[in-house]
C-alpha positions as CSV (number, residue, x, y, z in Angstrom):
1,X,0.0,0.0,0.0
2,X,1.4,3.4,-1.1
3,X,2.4,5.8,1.7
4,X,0.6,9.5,1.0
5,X,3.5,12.2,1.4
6,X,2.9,15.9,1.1
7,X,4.5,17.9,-1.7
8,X,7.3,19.9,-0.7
9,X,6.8,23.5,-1.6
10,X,7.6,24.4,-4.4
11,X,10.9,27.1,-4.2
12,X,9.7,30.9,-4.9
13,X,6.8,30.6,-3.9
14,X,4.8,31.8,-1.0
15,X,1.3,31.0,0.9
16,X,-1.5,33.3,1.2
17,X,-1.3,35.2,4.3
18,X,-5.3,34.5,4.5
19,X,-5.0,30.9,3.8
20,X,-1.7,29.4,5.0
21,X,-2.1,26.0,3.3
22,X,-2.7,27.8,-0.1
23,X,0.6,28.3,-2.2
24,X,0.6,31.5,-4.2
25,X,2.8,33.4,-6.4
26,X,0.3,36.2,-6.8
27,X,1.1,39.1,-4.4
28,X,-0.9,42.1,-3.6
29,X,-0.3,45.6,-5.8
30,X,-0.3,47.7,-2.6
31,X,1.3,45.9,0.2
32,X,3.1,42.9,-1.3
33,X,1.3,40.3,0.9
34,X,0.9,36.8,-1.0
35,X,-2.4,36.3,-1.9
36,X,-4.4,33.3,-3.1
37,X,-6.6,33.1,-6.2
38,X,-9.6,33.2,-3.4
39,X,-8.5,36.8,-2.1
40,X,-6.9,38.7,-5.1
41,X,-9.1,41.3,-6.3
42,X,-8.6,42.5,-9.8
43,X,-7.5,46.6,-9.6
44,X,-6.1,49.1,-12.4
45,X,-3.0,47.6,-11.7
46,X,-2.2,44.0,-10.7
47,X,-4.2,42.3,-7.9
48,X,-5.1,44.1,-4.2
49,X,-5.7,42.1,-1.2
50,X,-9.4,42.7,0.3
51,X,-8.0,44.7,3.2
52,X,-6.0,46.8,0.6
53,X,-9.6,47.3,-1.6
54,X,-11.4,47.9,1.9
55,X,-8.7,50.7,2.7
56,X,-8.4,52.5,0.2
57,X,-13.0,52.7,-0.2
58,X,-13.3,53.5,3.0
59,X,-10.3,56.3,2.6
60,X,-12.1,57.6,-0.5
61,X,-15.5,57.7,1.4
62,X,-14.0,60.0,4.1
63,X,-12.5,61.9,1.4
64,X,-16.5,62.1,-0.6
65,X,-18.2,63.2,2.9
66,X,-15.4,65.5,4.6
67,X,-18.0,69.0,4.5
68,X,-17.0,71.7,2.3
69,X,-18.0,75.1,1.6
70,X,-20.0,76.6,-0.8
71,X,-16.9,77.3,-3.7
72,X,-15.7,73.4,-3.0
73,X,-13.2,75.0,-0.2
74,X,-12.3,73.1,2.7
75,X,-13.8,74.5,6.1
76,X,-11.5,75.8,8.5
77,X,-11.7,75.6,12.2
78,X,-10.8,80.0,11.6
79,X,-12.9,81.7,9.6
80,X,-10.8,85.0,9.9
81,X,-7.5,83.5,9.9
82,X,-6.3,84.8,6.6
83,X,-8.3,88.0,6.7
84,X,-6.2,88.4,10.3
85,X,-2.6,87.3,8.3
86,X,-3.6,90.1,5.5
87,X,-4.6,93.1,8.2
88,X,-1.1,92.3,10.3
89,X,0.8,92.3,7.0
90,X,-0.9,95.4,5.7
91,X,-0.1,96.9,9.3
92,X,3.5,95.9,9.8
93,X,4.1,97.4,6.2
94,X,2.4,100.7,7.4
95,X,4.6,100.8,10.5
96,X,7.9,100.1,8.1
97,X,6.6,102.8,6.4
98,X,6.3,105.6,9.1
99,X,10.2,104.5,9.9
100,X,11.3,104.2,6.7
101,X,9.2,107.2,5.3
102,X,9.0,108.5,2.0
103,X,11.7,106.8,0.4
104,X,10.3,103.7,2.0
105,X,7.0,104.6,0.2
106,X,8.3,105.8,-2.8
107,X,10.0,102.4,-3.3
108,X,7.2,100.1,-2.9
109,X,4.3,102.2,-4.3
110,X,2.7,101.5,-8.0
111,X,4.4,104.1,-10.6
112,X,4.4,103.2,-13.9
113,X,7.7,104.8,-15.7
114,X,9.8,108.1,-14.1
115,X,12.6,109.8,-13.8
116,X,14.4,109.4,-10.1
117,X,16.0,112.5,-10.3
118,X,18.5,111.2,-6.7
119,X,19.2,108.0,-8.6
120,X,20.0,109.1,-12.1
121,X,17.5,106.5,-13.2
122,X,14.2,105.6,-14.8
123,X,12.2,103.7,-12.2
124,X,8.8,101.8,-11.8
125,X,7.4,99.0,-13.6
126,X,8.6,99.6,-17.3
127,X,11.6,99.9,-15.8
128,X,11.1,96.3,-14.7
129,X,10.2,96.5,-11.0
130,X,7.2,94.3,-11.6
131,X,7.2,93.8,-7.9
132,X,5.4,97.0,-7.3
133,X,1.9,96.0,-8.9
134,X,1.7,93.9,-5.5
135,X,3.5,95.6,-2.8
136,X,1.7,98.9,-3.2
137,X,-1.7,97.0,-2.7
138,X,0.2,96.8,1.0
139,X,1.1,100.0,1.4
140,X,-0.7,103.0,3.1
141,X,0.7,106.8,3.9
142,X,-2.3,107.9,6.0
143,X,-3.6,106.7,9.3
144,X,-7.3,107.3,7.7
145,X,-6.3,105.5,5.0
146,X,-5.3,101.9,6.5
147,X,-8.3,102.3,9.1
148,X,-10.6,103.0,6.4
149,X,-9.3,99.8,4.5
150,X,-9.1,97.7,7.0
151,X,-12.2,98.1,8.4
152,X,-13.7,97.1,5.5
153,X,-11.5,94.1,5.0
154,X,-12.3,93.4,8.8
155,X,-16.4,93.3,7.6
156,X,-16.2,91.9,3.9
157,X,-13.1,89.2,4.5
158,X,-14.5,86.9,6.8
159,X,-17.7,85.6,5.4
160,X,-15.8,85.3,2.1
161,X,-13.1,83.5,3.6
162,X,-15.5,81.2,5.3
163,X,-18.0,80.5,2.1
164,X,-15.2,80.2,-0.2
165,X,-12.3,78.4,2.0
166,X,-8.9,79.9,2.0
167,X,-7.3,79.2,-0.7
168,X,-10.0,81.0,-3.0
169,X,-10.1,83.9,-0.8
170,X,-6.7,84.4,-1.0
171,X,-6.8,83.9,-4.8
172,X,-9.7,86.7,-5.2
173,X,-8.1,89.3,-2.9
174,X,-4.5,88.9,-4.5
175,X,-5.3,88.8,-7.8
176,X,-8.2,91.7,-7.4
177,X,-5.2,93.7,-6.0
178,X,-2.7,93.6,-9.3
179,X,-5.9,94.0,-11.7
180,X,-6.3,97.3,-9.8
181,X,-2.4,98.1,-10.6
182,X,-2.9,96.8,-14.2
183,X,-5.8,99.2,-14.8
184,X,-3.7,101.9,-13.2
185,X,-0.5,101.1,-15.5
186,X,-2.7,101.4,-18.0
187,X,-4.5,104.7,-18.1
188,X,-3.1,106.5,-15.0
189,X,-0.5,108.8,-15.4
190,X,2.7,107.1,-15.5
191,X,4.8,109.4,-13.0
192,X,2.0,109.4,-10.3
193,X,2.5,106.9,-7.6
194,X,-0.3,105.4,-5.8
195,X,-0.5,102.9,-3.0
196,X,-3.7,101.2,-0.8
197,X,-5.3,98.1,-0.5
198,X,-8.2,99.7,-2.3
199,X,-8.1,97.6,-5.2
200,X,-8.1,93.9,-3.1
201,X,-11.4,95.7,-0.9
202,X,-13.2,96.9,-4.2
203,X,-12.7,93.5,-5.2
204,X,-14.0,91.9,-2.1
205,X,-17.1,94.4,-2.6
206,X,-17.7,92.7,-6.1
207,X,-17.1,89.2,-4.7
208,X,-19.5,90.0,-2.1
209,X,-22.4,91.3,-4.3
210,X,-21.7,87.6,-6.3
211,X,-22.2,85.7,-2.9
212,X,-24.9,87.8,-1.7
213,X,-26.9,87.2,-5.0
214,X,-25.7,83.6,-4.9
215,X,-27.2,82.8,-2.0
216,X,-30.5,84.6,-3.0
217,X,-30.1,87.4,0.2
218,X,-31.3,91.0,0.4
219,X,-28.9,92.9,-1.8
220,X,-30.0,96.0,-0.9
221,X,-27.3,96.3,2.4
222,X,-24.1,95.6,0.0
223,X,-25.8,97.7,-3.3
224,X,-25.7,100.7,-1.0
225,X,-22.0,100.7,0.4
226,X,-21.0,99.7,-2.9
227,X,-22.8,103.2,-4.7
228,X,-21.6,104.9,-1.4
229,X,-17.7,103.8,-2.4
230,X,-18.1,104.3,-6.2
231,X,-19.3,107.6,-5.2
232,X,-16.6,108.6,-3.4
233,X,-14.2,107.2,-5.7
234,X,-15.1,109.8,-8.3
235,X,-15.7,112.9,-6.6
236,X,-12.7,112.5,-3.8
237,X,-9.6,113.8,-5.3
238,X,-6.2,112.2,-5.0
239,X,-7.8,108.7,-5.7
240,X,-6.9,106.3,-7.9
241,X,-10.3,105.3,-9.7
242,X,-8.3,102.8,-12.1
243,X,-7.3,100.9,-8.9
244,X,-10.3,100.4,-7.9
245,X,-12.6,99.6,-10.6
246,X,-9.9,97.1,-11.9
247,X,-10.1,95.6,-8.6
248,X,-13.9,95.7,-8.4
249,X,-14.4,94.1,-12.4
250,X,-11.2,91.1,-11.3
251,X,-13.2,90.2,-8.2
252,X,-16.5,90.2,-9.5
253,X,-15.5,88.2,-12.5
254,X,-13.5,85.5,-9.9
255,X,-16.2,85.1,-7.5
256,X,-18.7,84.1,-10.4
257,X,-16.2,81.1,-11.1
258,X,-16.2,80.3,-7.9
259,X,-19.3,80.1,-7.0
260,X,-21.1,79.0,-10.1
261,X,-18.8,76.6,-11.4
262,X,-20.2,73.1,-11.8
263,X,-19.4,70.5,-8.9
264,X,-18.0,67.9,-11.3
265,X,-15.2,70.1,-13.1
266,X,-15.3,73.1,-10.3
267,X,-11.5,73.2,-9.2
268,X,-10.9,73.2,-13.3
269,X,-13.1,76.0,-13.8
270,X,-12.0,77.9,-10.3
271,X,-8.2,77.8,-11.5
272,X,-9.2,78.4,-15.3
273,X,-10.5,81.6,-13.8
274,X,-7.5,82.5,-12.0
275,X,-5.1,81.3,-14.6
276,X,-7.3,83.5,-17.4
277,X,-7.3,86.7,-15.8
278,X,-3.4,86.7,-14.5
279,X,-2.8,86.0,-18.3
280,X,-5.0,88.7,-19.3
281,X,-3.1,91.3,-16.7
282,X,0.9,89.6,-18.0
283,X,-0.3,90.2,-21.7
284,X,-1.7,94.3,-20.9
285,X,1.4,94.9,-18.6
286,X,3.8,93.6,-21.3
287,X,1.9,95.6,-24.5
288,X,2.0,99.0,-21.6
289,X,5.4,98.2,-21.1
290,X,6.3,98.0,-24.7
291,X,4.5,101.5,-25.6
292,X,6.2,103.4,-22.9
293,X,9.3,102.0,-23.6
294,X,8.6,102.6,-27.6
């Protein structure tokens, strides 16, 4: 009578970490384990073990309900955290400034193409000091001035912050801020400086009317402070009504993307947005530069 003897196993070859007595020389795509024709299940690439494929659904399930705001944004514990980062920035610059003084201004502030008569040079953006379109949005000479502002960043920031997450905010009140220099390189006079956060507010004030409509809310309250700023922007003298208006069209324009882009492509939409209208202000600011320069 012939004696039964188990098969040695076979070199190279490995048992299924799920079923010991199973020989396998399949192993999983994401963590290598051996796995048996029982437990492999079939992914984009190779073969997954089940608690691999269980992983991985349950990750993506967290991922599909984590809350978000209204622009796709991801909520934040602060509402006012960036708003707060932006007033402290805007507020150490203005203390640099009082120390520094005019120089210190006169350096940072948006000028489009003079003649420094104490450095023997041509100065401003043509000149290649791109770098002021943003830093003057920063700056602020008067005390009025920087109250004014950043009151009004203090009441319009946070419930944009908070509806559209940071990231977007951020987005809308930068870019706002260098569509208001653009407009000013454009059609302001190119040796008068100007400097303010007025540009990144007016565009929080066109942001803000989008939201407000968005959510279906009285528009009445933000109609009349917007009329009340346009107002003054046109009768006040020694105002730069470029900065603002370019700020107030930039934001306006953003926060429709952001807001009305559909779910399934809105992060392509959102930075479409963004990317469109920086390429807009790059292609002005180069034909500018090229005319003065002409």
């Amino acid at each position: 009578m012939a004696q039964a003897h188990e098969q040695p196993p076979q070199p190279g070859v490995a048992n299924c970490y799920r079923h010991p007595d199973r020989q396998t020389g399949i192993t999983c795509a994401r963590c290598a384990r051996p796995i048996c024709p029982d437990c492999m299940i079939s992914a984009s690439v190779g073969y997954q073990c089940p608690e691999c494929v269980h992983g991985a659904t349950a990750t993506r399930a967290g991922r599909a309900s984590q809350p978000r705001t209204l622009a796709g944004g991801t909520i934040a514990g602060d509402p006012r955290l960036v708003t707060k980062i932006l007033i402290a920035i805007n507020a150490v610059v203005f203390v640099g400034g009082l120390v520094g003084g005019d120089r210190f201004l006169a350096e940072l502030d948006m000028l489009g193409y003079a003649w420094d008569p104490e450095t023997g040079d041509w100065v401003g953006v043509a000149s290649g000091e791109w770098y002021r379109m943003l830093t003057a949005a920063f700056l602020h000479q008067e005390l009025w001035h920087i109250g004014f502002n950043m009151l009004a960043l203090w009441f319009l920031g946070p419930p944009l912050e908070a509806t559209l997450g940071r990231a977007r905010y951020l987005a809308v009140y930068l870019i706002s801020a260098l569509a208001g220099s653009t407009l000013a390189y454009l059609l302001a006079a190119q040796n008068q400086g100007s400097l303010g956060a007025s540009g990144a507010i007016f565009g929080l004030f066109g942001a803000t009317a989008v939201l407000v409509r968005r959510l279906r809310q009285d528009m009445r309250p933000i109609a009349v402070l917007l009329a009340i700023n346009l107002v003054l922007t046109f009768t006040w003298g020694n105002i730069s009504w470029q900065g603002h208006i370019g700020g107030l069209v930039a934001g306006t324009l953003l926060a429709i993307a952001m807001v009305h882009a559909p779910r399934e492509r809105r992060t392509l939409v959102q930075v479409g947005a963004c990317v469109a209208l920086l390429l807009v202000i790059v292609v002005a600011c180069v034909i500018r530069t090229v005319q003065l320069l002409g």
